[in-house]
Wavefront OBJ file of the C-alpha trace (Angstrom):
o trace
v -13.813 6.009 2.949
v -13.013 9.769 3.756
v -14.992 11.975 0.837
v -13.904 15.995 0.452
v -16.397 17.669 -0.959
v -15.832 20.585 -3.379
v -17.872 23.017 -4.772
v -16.372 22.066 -7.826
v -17.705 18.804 -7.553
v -21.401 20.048 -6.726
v -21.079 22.501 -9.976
v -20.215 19.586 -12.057
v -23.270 17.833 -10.741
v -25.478 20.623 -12.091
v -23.840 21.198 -15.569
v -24.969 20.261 -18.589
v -23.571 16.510 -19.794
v -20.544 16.529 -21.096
v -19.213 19.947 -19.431
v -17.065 19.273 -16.553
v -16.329 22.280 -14.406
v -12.706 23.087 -14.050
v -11.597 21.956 -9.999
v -8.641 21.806 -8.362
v -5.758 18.630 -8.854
v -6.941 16.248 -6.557
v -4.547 13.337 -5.179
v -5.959 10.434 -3.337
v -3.538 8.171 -0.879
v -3.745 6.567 1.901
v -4.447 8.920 5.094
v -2.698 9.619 8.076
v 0.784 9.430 9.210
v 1.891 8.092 5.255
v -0.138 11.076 3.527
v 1.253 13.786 5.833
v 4.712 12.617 4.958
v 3.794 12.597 1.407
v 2.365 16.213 1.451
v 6.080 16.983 3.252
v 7.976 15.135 1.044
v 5.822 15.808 -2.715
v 2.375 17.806 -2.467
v 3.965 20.645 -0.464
v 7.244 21.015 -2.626
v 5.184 20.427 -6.034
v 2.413 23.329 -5.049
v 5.488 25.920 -3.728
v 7.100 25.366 -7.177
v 4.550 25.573 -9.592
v 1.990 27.119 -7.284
v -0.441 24.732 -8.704
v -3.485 24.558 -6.290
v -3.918 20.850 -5.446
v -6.573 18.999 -3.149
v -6.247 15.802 -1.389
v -8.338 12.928 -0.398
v -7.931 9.555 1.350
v -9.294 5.997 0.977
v -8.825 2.390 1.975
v -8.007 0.410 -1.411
v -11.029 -1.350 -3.516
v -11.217 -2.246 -7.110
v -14.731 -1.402 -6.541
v -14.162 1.846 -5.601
v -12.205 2.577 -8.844
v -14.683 1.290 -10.703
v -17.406 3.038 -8.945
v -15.509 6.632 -9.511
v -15.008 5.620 -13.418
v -18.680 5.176 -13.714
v -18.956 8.394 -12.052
v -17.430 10.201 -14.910
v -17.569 13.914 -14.866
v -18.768 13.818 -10.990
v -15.631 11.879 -10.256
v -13.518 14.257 -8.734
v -10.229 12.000 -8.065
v -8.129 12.455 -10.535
v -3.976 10.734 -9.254
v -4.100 7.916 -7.277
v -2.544 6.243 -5.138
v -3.185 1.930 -5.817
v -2.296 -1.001 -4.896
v -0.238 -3.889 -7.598
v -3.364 -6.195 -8.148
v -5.576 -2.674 -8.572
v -3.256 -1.520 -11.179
v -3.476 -4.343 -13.327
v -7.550 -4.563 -13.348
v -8.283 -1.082 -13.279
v -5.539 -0.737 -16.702
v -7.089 -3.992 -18.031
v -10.603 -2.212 -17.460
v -9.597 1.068 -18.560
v -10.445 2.364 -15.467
v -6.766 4.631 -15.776
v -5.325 6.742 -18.648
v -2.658 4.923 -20.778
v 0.469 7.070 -19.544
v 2.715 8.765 -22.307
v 6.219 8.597 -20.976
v 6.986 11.725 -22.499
v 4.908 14.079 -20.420
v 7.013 13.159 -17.127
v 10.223 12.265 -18.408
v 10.435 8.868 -19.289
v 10.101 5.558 -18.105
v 13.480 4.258 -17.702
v 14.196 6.489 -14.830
v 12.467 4.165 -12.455
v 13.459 0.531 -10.970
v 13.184 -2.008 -13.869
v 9.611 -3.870 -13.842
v 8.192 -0.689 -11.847
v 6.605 1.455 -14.199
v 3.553 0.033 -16.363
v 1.175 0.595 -19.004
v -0.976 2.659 -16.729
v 1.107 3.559 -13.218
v 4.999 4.498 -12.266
v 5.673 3.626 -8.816
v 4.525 5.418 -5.651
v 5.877 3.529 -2.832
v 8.329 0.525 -2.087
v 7.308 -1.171 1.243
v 6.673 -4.192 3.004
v 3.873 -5.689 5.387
v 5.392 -7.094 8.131
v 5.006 -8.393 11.924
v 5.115 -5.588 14.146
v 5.670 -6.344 17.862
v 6.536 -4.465 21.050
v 9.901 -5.189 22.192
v 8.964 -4.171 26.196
v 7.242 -7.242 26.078
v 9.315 -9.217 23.926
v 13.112 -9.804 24.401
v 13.283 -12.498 22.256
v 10.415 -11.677 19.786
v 8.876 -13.955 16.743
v 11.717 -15.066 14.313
v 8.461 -16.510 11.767
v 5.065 -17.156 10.949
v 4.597 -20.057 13.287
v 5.656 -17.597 15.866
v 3.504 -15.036 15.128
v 0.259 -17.813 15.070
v 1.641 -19.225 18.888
v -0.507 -17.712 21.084
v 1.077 -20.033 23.938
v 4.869 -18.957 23.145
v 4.042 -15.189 22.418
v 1.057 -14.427 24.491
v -2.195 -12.110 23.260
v -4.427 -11.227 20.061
v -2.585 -10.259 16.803
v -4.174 -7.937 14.125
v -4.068 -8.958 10.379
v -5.436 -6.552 7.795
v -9.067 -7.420 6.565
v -9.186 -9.437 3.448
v -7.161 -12.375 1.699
v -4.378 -10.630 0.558
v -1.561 -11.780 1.994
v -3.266 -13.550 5.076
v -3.372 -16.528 2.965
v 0.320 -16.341 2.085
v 1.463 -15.500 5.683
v -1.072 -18.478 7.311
v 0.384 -21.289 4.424
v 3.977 -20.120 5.959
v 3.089 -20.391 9.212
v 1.663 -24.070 8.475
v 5.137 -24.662 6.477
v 4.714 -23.853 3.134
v 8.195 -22.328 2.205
v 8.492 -19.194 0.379
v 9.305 -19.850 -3.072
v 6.125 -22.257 -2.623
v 3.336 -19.987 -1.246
v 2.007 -19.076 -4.657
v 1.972 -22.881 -6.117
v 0.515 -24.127 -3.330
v -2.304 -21.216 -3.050
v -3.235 -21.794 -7.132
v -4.759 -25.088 -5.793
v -7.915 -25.906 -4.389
v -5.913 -27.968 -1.342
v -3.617 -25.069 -0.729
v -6.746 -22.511 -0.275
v -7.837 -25.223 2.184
v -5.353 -25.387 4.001
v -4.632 -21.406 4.136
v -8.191 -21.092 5.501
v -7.851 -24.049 7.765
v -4.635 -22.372 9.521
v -6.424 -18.795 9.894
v -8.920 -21.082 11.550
v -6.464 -21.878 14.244
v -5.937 -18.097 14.617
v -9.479 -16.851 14.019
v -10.119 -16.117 17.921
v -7.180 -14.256 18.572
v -7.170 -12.098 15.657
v -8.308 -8.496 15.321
v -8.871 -6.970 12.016
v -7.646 -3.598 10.595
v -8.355 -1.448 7.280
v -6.290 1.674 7.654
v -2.835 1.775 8.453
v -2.880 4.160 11.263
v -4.645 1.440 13.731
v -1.602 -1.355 13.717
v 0.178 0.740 15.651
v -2.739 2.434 17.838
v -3.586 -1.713 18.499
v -0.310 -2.357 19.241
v 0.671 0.630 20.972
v -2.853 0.485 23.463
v -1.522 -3.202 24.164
v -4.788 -4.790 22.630
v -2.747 -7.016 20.492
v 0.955 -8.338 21.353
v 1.888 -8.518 17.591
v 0.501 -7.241 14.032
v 1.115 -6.837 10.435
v 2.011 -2.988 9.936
v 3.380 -1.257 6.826
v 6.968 -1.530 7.490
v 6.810 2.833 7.545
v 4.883 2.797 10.095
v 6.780 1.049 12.912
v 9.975 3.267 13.063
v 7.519 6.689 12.987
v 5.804 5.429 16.105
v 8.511 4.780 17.646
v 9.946 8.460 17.145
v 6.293 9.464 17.935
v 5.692 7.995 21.049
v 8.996 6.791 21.993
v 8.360 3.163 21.803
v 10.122 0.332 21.272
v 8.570 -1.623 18.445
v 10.318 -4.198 16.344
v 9.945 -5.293 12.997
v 10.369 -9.118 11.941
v 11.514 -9.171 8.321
v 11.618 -12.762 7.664
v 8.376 -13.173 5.494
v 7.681 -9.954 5.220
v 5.758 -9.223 2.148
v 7.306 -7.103 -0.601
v 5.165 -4.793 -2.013
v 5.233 -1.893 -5.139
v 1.980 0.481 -5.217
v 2.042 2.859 -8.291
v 0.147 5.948 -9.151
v -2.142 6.049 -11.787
v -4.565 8.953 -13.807
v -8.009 8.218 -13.697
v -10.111 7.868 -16.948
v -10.838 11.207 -18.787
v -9.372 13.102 -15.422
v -9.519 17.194 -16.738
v -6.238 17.214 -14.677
v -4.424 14.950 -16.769
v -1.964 17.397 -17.566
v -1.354 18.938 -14.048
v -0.804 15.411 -12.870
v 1.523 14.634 -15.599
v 3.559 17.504 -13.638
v 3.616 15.951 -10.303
v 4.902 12.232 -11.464
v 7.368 14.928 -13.256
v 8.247 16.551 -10.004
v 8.153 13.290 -7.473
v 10.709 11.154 -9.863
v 13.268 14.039 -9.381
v 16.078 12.108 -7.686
v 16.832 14.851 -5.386
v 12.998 14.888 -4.457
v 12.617 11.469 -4.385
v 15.723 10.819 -1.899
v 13.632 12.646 1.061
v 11.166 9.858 0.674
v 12.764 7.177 3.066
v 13.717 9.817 5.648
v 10.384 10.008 6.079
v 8.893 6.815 6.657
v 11.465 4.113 6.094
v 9.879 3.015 2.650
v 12.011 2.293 -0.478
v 11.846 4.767 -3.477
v 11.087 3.865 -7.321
v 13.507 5.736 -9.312
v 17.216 4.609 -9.771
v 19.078 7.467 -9.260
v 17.142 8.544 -6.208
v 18.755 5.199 -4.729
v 22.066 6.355 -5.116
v 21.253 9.401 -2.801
v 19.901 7.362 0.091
v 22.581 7.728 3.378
v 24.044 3.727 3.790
v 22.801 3.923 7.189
v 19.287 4.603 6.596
v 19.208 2.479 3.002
v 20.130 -0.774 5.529
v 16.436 -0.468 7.171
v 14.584 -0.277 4.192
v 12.674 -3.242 2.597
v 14.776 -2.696 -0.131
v 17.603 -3.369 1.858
v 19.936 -7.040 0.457
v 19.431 -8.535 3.696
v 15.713 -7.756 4.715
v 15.217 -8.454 0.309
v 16.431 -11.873 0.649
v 14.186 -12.837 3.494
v 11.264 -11.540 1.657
v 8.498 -12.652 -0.041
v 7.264 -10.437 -2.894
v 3.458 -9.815 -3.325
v 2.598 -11.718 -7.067
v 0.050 -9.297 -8.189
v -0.643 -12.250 -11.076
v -2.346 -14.631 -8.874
v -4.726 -11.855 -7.011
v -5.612 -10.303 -10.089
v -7.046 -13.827 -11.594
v -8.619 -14.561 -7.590
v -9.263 -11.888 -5.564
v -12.892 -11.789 -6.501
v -13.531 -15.821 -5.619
v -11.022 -15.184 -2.512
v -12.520 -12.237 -1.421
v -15.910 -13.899 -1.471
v -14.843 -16.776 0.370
v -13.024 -14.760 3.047
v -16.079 -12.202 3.742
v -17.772 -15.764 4.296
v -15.330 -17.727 6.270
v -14.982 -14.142 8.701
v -18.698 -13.368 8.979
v -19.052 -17.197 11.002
l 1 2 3 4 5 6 7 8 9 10 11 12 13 14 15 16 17 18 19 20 21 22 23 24 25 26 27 28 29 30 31 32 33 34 35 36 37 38 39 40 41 42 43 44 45 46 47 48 49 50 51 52 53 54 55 56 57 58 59 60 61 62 63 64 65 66 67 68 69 70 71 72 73 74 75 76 77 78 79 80 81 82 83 84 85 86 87 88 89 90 91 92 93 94 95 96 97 98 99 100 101 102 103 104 105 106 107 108 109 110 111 112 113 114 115 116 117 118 119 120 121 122 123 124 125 126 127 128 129 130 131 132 133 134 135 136 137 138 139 140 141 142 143 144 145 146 147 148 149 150 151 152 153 154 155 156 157 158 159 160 161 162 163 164 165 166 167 168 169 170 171 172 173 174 175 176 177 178 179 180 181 182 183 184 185 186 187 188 189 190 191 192 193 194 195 196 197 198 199 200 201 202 203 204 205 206 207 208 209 210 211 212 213 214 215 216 217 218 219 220 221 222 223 224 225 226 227 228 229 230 231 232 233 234 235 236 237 238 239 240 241 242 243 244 245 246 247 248 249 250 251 252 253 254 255 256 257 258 259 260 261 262 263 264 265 266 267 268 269 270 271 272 273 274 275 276 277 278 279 280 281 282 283 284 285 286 287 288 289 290 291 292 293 294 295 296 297 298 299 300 301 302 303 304 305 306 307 308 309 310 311 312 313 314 315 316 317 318 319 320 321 322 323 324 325 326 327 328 329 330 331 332 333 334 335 336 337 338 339 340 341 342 343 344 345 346
């Protein structure tokens, strides 16, 4: 995990307990290709407006980590963040994040019903899905199973590290239809089973944490296929002029959120920013960027047809989805994760 250090956060080191030095706004998303559009689309804008000095960091997801700043208290120097569905829900549960007040960014009913929460308003609509290079497939993966034959669709495929979602995609790969993933994977059989099909994979796969390496694997031809944010596809292909595809049957639906970190002394400064991203005009230059889906209703409206039919959010590429249930990893991704660091470290 990428750290900026401030002198801010050294002076707050040395004060005396309970006297936090004033520092800059600091945001913390996920690096690379998605942060610089989010500087382009948000950070930039926000700071030109207000000229409110802001600081950014990076990181890689981790209820851990969250928990680790909290504990930090006044050396903690994150203060929005960018966090995953099943993050949200612990980290509110834990008071890890402030308890939002509606009223200091304008309300709640602005954004996509089931969205905004307790303690985050939504950051980013996108998918993980199968990346592949269409140069080397004409007639690419139409599933899961497709994606796990190595003999049909030749080379190594990358998955991201961890449980999430590599359990879902491997019980739909052995079968398991959609609307059955989750029932299957409460049960001791169905976690079986999802490990036992991963098996079958396990020597072709290569992992990844960040999202800029599914497309450096893919694009350097060490893998033939990959999950990838959805965003990230179409922006290497403008990049490097490539000719990856996206398979959205499967895909997984995802909402990440931004929340204020407990006791942040920039509370009211990040208040601001949720303010200024939700603007619908604002808001609109989101899926320009990157091809992700935006959060706030009237922001939808402003979306050109032709770019709105490539987004996850899309009818078509909706309905042959499979949306993330944040429910079942926030009651097992502490056993799961366990398991999985043990089943991949054999």
């Amino acid at each position: 995990m990428k750290q900026i250090v401030h002198l801010a956060a050294l002076a707050a080191a040395l004060a005396l307990p309970g006297m936090a030095a004033a520092r800059d706004l600091t945001i913390v998303s996920w690096g690379g290709i998605f942060q610089d559009a989010q500087r382009d689309v948000f950070f930039t804008p926000f700071k030109t407006e207000t000229k409110a000095p802001l600081s950014e960091d990076s990181w890689d997801g981790g209820v851990g980590v969250l928990r680790s700043k909290a504990q930090a208290g006044d050396s903690n120097t994150w203060d929005l963040v960018e966090v995953e569905a099943e993050e949200l829900t612990i980290g509110c549960e834990e008071g890890l994040f402030e308890v939002l007040d509606p009223a200091k960014f304008g309300g709640a009913e602005k954004y996509l019903p089931g969205t905004a929460s307790e303690c985050g308003v939504p950051a980013n609509i996108f998918s993980i899905a199968v990346a592949y290079d269409g140069e080397k497939f004409a007639n690419g993966p139409k599933s899961w199973a497709d994606f796990w034959d190595v003999k049909k669709f030749p080379g190594k495929r990358a998955l991201r590290s961890g449980p999430k979602m590599n359990l879902e995609f491997a019980l739909m790969a052995d079968g398991v239809a959609a609307n059955k993933v989750y029932e299957t994977l409460a049960t001791p059989e169905g976690v079986d089973r999802a490990f036992a099909k991963l098996d079958a994979l396990k020597p072709n796969i290569v992992w990844w944490t960040s999202g800029n390496q599914p497309m450096q694997l893919l694009g350097s031809g060490e893998v033939s296929m990959t999950t990838s944010y959805n965003g990230r596809i179409p922006a290497a292909n403008a990049a490097d002029k490539r000719n990856f595809k996206i398979m959205w049957p499967g895909a997984m639906l995802n909402v990440d959120s931004w929340v204020i970190m407990k006791g942040s002394p920039n509370a009211d400064s990040a208040y601001k920013l949720i303010e200024f991203m939700a603007k619908p005009a604002v808001q609109a230059n989101w899926p320009a960027k990157l091809n992700y889906g935006v959060g706030v209703t009237e922001a939808q409206k402003l979306v050109p047809a032709e770019l709105a039919a490539n987004l996850p959010t899309a009818p078509e590429n909706l309905a042959a989805s499979i949306t993330l249930d944040a429910g079942f990893w926030v009651n097992h991704i502490d056993q799961l994760t366990e398991r999985f660091s043990a089943w991949a470290a054999k």
